[in-house]
LUMDRENSE-148165 format. One line per 3 residues: number of its first residue (from 1); their letters; for each residue y, x, z of C-alpha. Coordinates in steps of 0.1 Angstrom, whole numbers. Example, Ala and Ser with C-alpha at 12.3 -4.5 7.8 and 13.67 -1.06 7.14 Angstrom:
2
1) as) -45/123/78 ~ -11/137/71 $
END
This chain:
65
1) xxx) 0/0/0 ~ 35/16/-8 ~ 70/11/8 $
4) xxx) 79/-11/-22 ~ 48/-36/-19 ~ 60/-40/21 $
7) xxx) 94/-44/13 ~ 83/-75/-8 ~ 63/-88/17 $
10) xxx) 80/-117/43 ~ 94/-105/77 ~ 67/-121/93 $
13) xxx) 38/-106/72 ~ 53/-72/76 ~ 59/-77/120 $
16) xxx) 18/-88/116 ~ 12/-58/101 ~ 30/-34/118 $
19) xxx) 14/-51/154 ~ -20/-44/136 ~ -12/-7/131 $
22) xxx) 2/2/166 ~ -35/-12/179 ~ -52/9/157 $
25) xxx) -27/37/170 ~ -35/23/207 ~ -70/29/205 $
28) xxx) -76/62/187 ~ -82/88/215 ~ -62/113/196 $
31) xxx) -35/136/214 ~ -9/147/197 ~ 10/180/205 $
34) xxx) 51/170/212 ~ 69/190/185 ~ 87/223/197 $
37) xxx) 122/207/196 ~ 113/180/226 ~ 103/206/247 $
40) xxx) 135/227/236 ~ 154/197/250 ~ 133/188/280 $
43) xxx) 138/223/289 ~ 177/222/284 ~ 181/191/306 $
46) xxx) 159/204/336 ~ 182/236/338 ~ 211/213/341 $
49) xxx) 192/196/368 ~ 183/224/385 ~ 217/241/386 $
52) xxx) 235/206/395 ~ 253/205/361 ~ 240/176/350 $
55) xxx) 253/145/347 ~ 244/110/354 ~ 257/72/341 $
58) xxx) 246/43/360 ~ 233/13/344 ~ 267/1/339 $
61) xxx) 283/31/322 ~ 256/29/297 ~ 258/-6/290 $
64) xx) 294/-1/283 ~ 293/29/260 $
END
């Protein structure tokens, strides 16, 4: 099936469809590896934590941004 056949399918055809893939995804026992970049940022952000330089917005502040 290519990106143009899905496109011409109706919303609710494609949302069916894309349920029926996650579950497929849900129930393969595969692990995948996070890319190098995520654990570039994960690293960045626990050195702000660590050295109190980090910054935090409460549930409000983020709404409003």
């Amino acid at each position: 099936m290519t990106v143009a056949e899905i496109k011409e399918m109706p919303v609710n055809q494609r949302i069916v469809l894309m349920e029926e893939l996650w579950d497929t995804l849900c129930h393969d026992n595969v692990e995948l590896e996070s890319p190098p970049w995520h654990k570039e940022i994960l690293d960045e952000r626990m050195e702000l934590i660590n050295s109190g330089k980090a910054e935090y917005l409460t549930i409000e502040q983020l709404k409003s941004r």
